[in-house]
N, C-alpha and C positions, 0 to 999 in steps of 0.2 A: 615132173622130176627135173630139178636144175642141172644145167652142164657141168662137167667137172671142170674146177678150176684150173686153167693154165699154169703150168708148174714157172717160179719167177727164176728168168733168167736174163743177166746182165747183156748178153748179146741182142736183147731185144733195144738196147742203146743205137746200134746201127741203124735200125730204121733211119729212116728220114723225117719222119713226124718226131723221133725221136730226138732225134738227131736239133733242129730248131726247138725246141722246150727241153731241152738234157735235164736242165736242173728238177724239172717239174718230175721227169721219168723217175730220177735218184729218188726225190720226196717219196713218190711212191714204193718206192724198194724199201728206204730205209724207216718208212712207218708199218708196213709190211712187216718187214724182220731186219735188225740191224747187220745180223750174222747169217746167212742161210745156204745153204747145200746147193750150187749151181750144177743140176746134171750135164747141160749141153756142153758147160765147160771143164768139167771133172774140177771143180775146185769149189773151196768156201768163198764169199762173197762176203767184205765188209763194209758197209757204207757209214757207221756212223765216226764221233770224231775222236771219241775215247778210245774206241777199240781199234782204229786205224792209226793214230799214234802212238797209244800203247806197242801194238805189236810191231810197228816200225824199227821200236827198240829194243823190242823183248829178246835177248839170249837165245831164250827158245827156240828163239827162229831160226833159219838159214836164206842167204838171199841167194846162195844159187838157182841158178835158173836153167840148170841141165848136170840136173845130179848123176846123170848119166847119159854117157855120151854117146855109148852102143847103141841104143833105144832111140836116138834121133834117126831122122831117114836123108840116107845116103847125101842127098845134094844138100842137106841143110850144114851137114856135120861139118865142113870147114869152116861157117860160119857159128855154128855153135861153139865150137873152138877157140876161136877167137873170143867170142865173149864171157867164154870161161874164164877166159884169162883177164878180163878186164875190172876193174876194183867195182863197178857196180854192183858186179855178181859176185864177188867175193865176200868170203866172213873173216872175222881175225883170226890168228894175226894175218893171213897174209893180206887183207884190208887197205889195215895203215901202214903194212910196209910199199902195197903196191900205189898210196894216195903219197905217199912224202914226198916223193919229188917235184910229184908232178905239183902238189899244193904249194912249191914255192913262186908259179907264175900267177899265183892269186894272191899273194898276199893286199895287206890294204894300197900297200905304197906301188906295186906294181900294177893295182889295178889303176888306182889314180891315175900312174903315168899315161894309158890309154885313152885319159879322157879326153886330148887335145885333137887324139884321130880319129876317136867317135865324130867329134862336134864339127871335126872337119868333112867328114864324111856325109855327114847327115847334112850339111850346108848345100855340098855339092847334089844332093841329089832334089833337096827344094831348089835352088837357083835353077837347076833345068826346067825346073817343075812350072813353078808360081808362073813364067808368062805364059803357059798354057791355060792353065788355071783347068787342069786333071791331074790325077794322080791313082794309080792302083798303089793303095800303101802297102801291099803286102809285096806284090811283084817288083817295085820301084824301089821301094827302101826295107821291110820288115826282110824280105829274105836276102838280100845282099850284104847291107850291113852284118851281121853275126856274121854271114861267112867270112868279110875280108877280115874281122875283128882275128876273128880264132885263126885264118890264112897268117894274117900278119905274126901274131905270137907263135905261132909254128913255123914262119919265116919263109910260109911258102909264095915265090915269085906270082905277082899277076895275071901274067899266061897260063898256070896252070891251075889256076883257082876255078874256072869252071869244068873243068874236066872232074875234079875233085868234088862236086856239087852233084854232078852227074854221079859218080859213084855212091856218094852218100843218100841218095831217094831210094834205090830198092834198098838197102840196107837197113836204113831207117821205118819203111813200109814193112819191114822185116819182125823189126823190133817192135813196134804197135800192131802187126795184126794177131789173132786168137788163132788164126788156120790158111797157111799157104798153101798153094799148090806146090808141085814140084816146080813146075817152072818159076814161078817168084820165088823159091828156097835157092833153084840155081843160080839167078841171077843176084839175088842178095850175097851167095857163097863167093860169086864170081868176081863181082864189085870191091867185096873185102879184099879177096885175095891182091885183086888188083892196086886198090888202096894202100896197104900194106907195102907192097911194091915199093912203090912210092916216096912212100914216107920213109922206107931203110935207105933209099939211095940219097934224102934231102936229107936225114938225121946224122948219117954218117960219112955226106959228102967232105973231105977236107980242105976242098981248095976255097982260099975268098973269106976273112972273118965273119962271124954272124954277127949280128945287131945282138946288144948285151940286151934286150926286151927278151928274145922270142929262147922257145924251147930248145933250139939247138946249143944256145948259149949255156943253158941252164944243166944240160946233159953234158956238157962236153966239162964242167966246174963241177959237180958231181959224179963223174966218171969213177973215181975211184974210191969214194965212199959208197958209193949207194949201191943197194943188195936187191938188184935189181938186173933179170937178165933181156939183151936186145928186143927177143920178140914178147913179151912184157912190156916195154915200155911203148915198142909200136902198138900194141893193142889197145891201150890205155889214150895213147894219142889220137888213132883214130876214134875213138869214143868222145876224145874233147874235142873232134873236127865237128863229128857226127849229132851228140846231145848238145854241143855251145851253139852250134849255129840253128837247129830244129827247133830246141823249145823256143830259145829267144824271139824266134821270126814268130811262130804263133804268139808268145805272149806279147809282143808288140800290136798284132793287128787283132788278137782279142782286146786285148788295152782301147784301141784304136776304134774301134767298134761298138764299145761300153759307152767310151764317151761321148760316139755319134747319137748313139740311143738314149744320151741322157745328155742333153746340150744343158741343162743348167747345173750339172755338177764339171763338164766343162767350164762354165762361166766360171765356176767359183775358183778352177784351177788357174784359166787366165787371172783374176783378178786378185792370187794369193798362190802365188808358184810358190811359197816356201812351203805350199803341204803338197809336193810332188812326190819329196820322198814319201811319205803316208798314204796317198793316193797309188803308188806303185804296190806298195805291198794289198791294198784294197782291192786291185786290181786283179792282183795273184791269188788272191782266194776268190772272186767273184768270176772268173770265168779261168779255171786254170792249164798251164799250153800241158802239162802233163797229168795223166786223169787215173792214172794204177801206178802201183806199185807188188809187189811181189813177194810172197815169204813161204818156205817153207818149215813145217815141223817137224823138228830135229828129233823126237820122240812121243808117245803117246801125251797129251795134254787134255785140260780145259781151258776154253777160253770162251768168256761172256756167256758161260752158260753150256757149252756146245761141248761134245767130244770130240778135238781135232787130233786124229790117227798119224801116227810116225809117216812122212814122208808125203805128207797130204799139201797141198798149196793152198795160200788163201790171196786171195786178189783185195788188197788194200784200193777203196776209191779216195781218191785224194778230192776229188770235184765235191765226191757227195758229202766227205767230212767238214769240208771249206763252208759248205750251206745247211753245217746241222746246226738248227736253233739253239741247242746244248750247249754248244760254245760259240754260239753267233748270233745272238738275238736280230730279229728281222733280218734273216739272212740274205734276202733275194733284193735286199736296199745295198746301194750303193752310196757308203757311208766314209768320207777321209776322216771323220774322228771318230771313228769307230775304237770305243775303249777295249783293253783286254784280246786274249783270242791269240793264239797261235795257229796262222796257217799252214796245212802239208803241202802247199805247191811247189817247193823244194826239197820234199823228203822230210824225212826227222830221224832222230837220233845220230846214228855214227855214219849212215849214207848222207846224209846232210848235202844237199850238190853244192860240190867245190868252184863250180862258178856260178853260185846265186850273186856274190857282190857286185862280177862283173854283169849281169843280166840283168841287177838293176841302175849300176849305172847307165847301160845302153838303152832299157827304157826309159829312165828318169831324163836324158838326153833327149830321145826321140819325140817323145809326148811334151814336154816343152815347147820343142823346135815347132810340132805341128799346132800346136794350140796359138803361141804365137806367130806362124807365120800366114798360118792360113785360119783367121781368125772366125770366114764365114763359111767351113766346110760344111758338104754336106753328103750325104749319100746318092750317087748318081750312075748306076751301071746294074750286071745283074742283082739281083738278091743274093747275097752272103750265104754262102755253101759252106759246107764243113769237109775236110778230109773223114773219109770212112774209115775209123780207128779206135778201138776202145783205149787206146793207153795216151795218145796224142789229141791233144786240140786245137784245132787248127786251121783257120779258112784257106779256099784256092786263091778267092782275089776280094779286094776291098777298094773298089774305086769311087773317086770321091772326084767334086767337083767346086768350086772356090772361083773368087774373082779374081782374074789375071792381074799380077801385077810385075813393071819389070825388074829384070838380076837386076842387083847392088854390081855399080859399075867396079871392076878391080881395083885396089889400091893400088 
């Protein structure tokens, strides 16, 4: 008599074997069943690319993610709070009322203007770099960079950018894990709240003009139009501290990583930088820094076959729809003219992330900067770890080693 088959469950992504071969784990779910009943995590599971951007946009749905707030446990509920209030988790209308203002710091031409302090940025941190000839790309540039990018448009001073880094880790460990303790629910509660802090006293400091770039600016010129109250738009701000600065660090040192592992589509980047842009978006579907997404059913349905019950949740994988052959022929290739295909590493439909322009400009920056500068990089430190997270993808460190060569003397 054969064993009973192990019922398939998405948490078995944490492993560690799992964890180095993800994509291979996904293949198996999604030939498996595209759609199917996760008991460990009380929800539906979809891995394929139909059914994960379908329902990204479908009506149907709801993307709250704490349809009640009674029902969360004690030390989390401040923190669920808050992200109730924030436009990710929100449906229309209050959606697009709670994305308007804040989607005027993205527009094309705003984002543009940033590019001068990405490329400055990213200079300074190769100039220390290169006469060593090391570099941890993730600790050195992938996670610093987003932060000061999002500090700077939010116009928060340099001193206190690490403090705010600090707040944003349990927070964000908060937001990617399936099941906290109390104690990481309190210190995620604790962090927000203190974050929040923060940000009322920088957003509604009066003394000293703000730089016409950052979000104070933007608030204080919409002040009397926008239908939008204080702790709303703080929650929404820490969300674009907290999501601009996480996924972008991981999809730079996933990016970062790919291209170690495939030096000759490297080559082909060095020796034809006008397919950056196209290679960044290849990027984002071939290892993506964010891997769920989240919907609930607003009433009894079907979908792809299934009966999904009023108030049921389904966990959209964004990774595994990005490597369904269905819309990706030879998905696990790492292709810049890859015809066709839309990837969900930025969401789809009306959650759409309001800073995908800016995340690709700061990779299309970054992955330049490195290809050119450190032209013979290579893998030289531990083997590449992953954060433990079904919703984030993410390494701890990526160090790499290259021939010293020295700073460009100042002008």
């Amino acid at each position: 008599m054969s064993a009973p088959t192990k019922p398939l469950s998405l948490l078995s992504a944490l492993r560690p074997q799992n964890q180095d071969r993800l994509y291979d784990f996904y293949r198996s779910l999604r030939e498996t069943d595209e759609l199917f009943w996760d008991r460990a995590l009380n929800a539906w599971v979809a891995t394929g690319h139909e059914v994960v951007s379908g329902t990204a946009s479908d009506p149907r749905f709801s993307s709250v993610r704490y349809p009640d707030l009674a029902a969360v446990p004690d030390e989390l509920r401040p923190l669920a709070r808050v992200l109730s209030r924030q436009m990710l988790y929100s449906d229309a209308p209050d959606h697009a009322r709670l994305r308007s203002l804040l989607s005027r710091a993205f527009t094309p031409r705003s984002v543009a203007a940033l590019s001068g302090r990405i490329s400055a940025a990213v200079d300074l941190v190769l100039a220390r770099a290169t006469p060593t000839g090391r570099l941890d790309v993730v600790a050195d540039l992938a996670r610093p960079l987003p932060l000061a990018v999002i500090c700077d448009l939010l116009g928060v001073p340099e001193q206190d950018r690490p403090v705010l880094s600090a707040w944003s880790d349990p927070v964000a460990a908060a937001i990617g894990s399936s099941r906290l303790d109390a104690e990481e629910g309190l210190a995620a509660s604790r962090s927000m709240e203190q974050m929040l802090g923060y940000l009322r006293e920088l957003l509604t400091r009066e003394e000293g003009r703000p730089e016409p770039h950052t979000l104070r600016a933007l608030l204080a010129a919409g002040a009397e139009d926008a239908d939008q109250d204080l702790d709303e738009l703080l929650a929404n701000c820490a969300l674009l501290l907290i999501a601009g600065h996480e996924t972008t660090t991981h999809f730079i040192g996933n990016a970062a990583l790919a291209l170690l592992r495939h030096p000759q589509a490297a080559d082909r980047l060095r020796a034809r930088p006008e397919l950056i842009p196209a290679a960044v978006e290849e990027l984002l579907r071939y290892d993506s820094p964010v891997q769920l997404m989240l919907r609930r059913a607003r009433h009894d349905l079907d979908l792809a076959g299934r009966r999904i019950a009023a108030g049921q949740a389904v966990l959209l994988v964004c990774g595994a729809a990005n490597r369904d052959p269905s819309a990706f022929p030879d998905p696990d290739r790492l292709d810049f003219h890859r015809p066709g295909g839309r990837h969900v590493a930025f969401g789809y439909g009306p959650h759409f992330c309001l800073g995908a322009a800016l995340a690709r400009l700061e990779g299309a920056v970054v992955l330049e900067a490195l290809l050119t500068r450190l032209p013979d990089w290579r893998l030289d430190g531990p083997a590449p770890s992953w954060q433990p997270s079904l919703n984030f993808r993410g390494l701890d460190t990526l160090q790499v080693s290259f021939t010293p060569s020295p700073s460009p003397s100042p002008a």
